[in-house]
MMTF fields as JSON, N, C-alpha, C and O atoms, coordinates in Angstrom:
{
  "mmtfVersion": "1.0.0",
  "mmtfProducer": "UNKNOWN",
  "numBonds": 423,
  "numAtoms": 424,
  "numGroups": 106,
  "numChains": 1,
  "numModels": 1,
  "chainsPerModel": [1],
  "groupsPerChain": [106],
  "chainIdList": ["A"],
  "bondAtomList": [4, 2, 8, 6, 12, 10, 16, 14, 20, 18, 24, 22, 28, 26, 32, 30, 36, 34, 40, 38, 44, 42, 48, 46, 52, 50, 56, 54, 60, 58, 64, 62, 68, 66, 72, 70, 76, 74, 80, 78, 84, 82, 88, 86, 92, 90, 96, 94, 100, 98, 104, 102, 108, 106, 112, 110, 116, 114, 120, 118, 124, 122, 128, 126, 132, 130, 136, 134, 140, 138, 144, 142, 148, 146, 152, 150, 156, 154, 160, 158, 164, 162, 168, 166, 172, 170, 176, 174, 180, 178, 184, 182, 188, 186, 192, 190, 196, 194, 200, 198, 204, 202, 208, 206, 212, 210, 216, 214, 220, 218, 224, 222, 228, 226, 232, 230, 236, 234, 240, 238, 244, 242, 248, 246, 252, 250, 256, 254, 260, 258, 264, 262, 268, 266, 272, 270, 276, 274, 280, 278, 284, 282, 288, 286, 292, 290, 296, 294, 300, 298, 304, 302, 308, 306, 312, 310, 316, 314, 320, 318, 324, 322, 328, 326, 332, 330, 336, 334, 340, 338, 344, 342, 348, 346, 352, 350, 356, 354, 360, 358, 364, 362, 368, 366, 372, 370, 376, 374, 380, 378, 384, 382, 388, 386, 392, 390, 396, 394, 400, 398, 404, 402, 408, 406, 412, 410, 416, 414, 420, 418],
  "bondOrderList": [1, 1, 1, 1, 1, 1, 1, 1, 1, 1, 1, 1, 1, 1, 1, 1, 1, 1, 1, 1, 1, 1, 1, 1, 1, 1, 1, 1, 1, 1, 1, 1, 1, 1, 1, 1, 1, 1, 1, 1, 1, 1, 1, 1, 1, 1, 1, 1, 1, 1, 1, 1, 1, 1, 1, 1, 1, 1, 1, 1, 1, 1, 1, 1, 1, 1, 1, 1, 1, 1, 1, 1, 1, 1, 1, 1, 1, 1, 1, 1, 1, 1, 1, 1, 1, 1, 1, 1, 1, 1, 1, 1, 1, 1, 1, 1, 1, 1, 1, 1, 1, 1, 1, 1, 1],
  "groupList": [{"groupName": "UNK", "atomNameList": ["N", "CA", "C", "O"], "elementList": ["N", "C", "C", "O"], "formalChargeList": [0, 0, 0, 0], "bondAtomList": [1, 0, 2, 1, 3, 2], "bondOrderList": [1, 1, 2], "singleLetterCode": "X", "chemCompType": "L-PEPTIDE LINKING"}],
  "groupTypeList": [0, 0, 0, 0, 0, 0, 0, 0, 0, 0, 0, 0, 0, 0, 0, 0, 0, 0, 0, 0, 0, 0, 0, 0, 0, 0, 0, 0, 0, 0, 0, 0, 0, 0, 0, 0, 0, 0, 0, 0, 0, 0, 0, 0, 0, 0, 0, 0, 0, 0, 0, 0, 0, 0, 0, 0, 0, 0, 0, 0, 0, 0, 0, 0, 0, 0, 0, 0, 0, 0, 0, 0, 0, 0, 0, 0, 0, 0, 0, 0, 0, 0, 0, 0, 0, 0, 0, 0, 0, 0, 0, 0, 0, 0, 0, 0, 0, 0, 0, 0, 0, 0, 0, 0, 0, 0],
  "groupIdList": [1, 2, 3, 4, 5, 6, 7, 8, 9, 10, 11, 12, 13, 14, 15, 16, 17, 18, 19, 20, 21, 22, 23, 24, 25, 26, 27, 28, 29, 30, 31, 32, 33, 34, 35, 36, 37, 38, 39, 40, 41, 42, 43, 44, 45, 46, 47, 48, 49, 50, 51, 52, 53, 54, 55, 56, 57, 58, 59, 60, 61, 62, 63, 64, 65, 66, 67, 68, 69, 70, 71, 72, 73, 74, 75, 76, 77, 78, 79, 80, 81, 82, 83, 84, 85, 86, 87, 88, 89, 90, 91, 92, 93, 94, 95, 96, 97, 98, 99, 100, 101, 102, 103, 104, 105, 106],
  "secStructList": [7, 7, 1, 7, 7, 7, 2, 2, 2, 2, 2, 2, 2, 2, 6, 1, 7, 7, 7, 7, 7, 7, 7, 7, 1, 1, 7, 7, 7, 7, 1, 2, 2, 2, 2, 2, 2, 2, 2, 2, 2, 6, 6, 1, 7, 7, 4, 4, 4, 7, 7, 7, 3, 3, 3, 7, 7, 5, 7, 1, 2, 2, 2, 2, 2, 2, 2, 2, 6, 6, 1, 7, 4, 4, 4, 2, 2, 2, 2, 6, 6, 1, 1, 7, 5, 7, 7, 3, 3, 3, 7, 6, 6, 7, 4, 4, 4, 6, 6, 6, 7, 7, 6, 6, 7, 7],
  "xCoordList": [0.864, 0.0, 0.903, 1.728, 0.829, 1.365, 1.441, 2.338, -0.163, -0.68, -1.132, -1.723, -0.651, -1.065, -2.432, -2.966, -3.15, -4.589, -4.233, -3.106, -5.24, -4.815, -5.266, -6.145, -4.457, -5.101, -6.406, -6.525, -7.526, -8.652, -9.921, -11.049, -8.774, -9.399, -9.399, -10.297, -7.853, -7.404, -8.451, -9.185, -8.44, -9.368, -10.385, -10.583, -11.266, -12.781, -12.931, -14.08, -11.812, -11.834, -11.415, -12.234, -10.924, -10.014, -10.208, -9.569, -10.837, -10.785, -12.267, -12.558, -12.804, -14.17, -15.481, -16.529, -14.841, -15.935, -16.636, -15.881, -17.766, -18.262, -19.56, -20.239, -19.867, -21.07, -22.314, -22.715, -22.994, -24.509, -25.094, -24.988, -25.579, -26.56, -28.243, -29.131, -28.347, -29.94, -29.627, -28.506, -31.323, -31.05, -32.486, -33.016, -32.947, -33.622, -34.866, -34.844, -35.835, -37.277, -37.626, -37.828, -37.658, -38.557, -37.158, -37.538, -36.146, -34.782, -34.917, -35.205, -34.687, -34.912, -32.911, -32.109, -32.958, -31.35, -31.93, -32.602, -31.504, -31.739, -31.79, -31.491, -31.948, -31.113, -29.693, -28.639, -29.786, -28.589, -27.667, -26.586, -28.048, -26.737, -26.109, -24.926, -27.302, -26.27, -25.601, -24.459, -26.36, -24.831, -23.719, -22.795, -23.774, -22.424, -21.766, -20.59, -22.216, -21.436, -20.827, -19.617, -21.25, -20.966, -19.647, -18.728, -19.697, -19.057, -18.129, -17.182, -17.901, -16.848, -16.019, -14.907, -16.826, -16.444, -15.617, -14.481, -16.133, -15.76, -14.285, -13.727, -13.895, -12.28, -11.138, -9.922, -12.242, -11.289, -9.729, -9.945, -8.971, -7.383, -7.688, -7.636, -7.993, -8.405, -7.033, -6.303, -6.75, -5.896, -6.445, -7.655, -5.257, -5.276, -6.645, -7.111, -7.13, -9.014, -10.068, -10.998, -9.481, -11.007, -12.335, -13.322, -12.312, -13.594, -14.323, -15.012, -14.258, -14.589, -16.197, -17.038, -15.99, -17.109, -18.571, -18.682, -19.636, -21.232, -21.909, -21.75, -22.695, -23.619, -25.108, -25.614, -25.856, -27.167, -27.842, -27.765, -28.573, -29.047, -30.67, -31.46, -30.855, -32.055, -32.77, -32.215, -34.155, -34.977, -36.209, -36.759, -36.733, -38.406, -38.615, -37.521, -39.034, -39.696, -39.45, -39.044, -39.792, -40.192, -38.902, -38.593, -37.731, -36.297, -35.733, -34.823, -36.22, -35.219, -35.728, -35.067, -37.644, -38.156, -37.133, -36.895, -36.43, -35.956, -34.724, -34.311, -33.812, -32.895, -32.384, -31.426, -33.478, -34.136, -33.33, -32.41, -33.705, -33.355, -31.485, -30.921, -30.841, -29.39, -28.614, -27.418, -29.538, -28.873, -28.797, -29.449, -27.785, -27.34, -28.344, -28.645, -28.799, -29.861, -29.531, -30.277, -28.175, -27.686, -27.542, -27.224, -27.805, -28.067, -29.369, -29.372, -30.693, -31.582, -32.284, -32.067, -32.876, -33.359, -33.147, -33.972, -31.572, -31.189, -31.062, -30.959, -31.103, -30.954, -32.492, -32.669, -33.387, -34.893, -35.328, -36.406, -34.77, -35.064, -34.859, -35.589, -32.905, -32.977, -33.315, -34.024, -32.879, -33.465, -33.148, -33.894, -31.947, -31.095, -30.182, -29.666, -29.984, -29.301, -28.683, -29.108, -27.024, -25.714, -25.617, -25.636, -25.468, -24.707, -23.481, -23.191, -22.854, -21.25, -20.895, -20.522, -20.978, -20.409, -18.904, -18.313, -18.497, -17.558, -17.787, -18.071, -17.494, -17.672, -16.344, -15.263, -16.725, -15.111, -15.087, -14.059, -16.213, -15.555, -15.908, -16.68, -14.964, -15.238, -14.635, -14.967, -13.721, -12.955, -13.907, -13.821, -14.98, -15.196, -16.733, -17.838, -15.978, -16.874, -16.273, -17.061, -14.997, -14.031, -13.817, -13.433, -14.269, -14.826, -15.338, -15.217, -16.783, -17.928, -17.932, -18.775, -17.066, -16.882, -15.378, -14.949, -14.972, -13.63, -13.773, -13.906, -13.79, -14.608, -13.795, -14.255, -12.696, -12.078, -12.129, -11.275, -13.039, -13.405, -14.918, -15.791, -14.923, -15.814, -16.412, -17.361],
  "yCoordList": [-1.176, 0.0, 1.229, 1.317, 2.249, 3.314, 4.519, 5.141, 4.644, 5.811, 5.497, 4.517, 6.688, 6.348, 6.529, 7.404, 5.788, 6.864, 7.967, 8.167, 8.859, 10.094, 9.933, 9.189, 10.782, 10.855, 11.127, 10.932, 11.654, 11.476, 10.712, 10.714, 9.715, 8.442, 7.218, 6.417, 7.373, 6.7, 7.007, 6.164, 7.756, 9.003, 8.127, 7.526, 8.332, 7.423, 6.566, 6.168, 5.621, 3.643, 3.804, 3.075, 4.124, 3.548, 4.369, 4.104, 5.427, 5.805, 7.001, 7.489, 7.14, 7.547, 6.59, 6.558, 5.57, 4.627, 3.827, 3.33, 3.746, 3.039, 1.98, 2.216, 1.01, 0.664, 0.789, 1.403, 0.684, 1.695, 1.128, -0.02, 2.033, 1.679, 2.295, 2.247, 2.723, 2.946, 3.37, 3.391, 3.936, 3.369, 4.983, 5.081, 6.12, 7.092, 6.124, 5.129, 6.503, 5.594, 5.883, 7.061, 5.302, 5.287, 5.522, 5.149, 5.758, 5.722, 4.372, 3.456, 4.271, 2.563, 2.429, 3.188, 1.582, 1.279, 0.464, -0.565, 1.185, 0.866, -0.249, -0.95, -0.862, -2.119, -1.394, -2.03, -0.092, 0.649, 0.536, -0.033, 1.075, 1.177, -0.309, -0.624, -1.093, -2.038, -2.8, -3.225, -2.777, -2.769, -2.409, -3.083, -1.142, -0.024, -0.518, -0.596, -1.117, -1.449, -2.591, -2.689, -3.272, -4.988, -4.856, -5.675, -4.116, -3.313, -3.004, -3.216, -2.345, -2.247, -3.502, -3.876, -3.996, -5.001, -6.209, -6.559, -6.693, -7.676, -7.716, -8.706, -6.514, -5.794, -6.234, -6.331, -6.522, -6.529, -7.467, -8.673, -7.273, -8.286, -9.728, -10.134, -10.481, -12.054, -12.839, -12.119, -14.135, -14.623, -14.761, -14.91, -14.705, -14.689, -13.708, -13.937, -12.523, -12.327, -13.341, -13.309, -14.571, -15.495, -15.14, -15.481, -14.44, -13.733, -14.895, -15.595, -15.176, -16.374, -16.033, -16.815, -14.287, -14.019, -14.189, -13.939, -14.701, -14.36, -13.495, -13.516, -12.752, -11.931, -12.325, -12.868, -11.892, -11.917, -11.091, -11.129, -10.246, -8.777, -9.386, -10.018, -9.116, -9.233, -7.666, -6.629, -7.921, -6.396, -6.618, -5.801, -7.495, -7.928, -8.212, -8.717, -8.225, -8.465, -10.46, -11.283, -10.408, -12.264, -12.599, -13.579, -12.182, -12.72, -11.91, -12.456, -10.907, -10.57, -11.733, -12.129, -11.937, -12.9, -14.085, -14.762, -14.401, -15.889, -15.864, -16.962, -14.668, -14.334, -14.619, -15.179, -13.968, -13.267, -14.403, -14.051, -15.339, -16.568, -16.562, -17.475, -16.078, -16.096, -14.919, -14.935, -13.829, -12.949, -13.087, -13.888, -12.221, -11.77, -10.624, -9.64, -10.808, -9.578, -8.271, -7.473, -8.061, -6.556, -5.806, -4.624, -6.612, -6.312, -6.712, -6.558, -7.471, -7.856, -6.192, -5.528, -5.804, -4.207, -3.407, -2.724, -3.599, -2.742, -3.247, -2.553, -4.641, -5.339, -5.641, -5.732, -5.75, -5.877, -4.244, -4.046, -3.43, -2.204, -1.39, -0.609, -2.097, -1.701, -1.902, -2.823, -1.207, -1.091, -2.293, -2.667, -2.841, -3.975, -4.49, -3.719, -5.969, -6.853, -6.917, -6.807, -7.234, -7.95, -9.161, -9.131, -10.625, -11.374, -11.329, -10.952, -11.845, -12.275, -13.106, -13.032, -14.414, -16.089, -16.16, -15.366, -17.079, -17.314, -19.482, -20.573, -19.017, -20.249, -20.767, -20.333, -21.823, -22.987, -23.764, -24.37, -23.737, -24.314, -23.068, -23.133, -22.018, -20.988, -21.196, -20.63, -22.119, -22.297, -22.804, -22.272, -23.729, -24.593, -23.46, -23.715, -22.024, -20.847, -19.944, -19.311, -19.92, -19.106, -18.418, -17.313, -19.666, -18.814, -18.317, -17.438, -18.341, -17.286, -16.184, -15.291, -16.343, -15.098, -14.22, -13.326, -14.744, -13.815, -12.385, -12.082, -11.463, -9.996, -9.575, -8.654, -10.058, -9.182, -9.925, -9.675, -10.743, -11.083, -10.489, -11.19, -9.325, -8.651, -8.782, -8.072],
  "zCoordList": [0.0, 0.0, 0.0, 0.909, -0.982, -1.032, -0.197, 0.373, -0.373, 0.633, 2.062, 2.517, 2.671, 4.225, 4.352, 3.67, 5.178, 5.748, 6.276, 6.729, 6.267, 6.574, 8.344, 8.779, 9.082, 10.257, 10.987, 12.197, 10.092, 10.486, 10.459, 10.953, 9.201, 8.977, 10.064, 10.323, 10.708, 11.565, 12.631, 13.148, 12.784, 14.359, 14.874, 15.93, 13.176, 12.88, 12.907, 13.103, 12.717, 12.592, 14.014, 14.573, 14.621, 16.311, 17.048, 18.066, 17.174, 18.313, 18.703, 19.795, 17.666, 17.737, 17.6, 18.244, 16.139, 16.292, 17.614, 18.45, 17.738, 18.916, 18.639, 17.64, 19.35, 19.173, 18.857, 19.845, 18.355, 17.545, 19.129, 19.56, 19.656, 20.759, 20.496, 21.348, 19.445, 19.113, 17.891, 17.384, 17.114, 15.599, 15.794, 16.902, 14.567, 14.174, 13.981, 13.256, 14.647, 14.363, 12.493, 12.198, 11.845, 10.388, 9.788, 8.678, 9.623, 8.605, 8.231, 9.001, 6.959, 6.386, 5.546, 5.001, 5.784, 4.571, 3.464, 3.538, 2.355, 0.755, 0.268, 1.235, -0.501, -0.933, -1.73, -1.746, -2.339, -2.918, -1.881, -2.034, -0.772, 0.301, 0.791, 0.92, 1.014, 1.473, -0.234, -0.409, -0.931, -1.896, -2.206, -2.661, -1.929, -1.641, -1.04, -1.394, 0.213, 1.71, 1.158, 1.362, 0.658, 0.2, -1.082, -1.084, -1.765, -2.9, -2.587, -3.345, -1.316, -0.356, 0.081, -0.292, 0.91, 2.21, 1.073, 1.394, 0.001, -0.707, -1.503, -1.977, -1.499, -1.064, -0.37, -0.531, 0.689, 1.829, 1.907, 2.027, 1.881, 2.247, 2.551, 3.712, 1.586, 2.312, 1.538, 0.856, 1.647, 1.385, 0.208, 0.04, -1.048, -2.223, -2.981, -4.098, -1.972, -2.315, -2.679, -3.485, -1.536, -2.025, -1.738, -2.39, -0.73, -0.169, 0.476, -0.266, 1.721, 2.052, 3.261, 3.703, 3.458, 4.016, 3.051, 1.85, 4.004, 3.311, 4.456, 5.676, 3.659, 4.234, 4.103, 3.121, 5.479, 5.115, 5.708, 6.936, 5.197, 5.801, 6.448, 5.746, 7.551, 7.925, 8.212, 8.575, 7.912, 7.81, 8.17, 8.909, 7.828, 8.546, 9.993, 10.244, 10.707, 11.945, 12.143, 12.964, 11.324, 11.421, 11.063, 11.741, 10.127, 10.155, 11.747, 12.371, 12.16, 13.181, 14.879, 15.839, 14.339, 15.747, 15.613, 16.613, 14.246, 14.315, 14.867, 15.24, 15.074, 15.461, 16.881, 17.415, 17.218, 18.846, 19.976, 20.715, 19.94, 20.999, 20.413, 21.016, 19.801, 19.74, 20.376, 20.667, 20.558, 21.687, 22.504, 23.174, 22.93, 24.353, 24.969, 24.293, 26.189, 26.481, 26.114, 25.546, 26.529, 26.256, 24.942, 24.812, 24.068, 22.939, 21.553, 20.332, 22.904, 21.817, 21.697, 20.684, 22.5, 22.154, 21.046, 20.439, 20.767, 20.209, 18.639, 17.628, 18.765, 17.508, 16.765, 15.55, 17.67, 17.223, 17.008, 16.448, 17.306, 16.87, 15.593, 14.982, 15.285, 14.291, 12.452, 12.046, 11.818, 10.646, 9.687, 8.781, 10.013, 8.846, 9.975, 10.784, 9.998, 10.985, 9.565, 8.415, 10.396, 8.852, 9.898, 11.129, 8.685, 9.395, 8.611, 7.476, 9.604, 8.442, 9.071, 10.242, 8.12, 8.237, 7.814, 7.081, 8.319, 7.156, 6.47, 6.964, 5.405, 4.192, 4.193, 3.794, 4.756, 5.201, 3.674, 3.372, 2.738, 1.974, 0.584, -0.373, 1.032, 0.156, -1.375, -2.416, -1.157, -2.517, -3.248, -4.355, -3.214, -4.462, -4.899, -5.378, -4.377, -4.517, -5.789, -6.492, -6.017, -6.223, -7.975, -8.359, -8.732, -10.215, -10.26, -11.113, -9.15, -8.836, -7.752, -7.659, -7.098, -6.33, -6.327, -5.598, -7.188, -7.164, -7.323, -8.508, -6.571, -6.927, -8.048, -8.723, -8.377, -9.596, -11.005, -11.856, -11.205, -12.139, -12.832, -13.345, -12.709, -13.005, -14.393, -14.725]
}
């Protein structure tokens, strides 16, 4: 990598970022945005970029009730409240994934 982050990038990833502890009543996330986000994330430094993470966005009521019994108390409130749950798995057998997910085979 050439370029540094700049220091207020640093600021924002480590030392401002914090836990979402509540969520704007009626703000909805797009299906545009979480593509963006995904557009992003699929980037990320994996060995060789196999991309071995999957995502699954939950948004309905009835995917978040199925959820519900896997929390931790301290955080079901805040997770049944908000707008879009991410999961992120990881795929142990991501390779026999890899013609189809190589993100740079665009």
């Amino acid at each position: 990598m050439a370029d540094k982050i700049n220091d207020q990038a640093l600021d924002t990833l480590f030392f401002k970022a914090r836990t979402q502890n509540g969520w704007l009543p009626g703000v909805e996330v797009s299906d545009a945005q979480l593509r963006a986000l995904y557009d992003i994330v699929k980037y990320g430094p994996t060995s060789a970029n196999s991309c071995p993470a999957r995502f699954v966005f939950l948004r309905s009521a009835e995917a978040k009730e199925r959820l519900r019994p896997h929390l931790s108390e301290g955080n079901l409130a805040k997770t049944m409240a908000a707008p879009v749950v991410a999961i992120v798995a990881y795929d142990v057998e991501f390779y026999e994934h890899l013609p189809k997910l190589f993100p740079h085979d665009l």
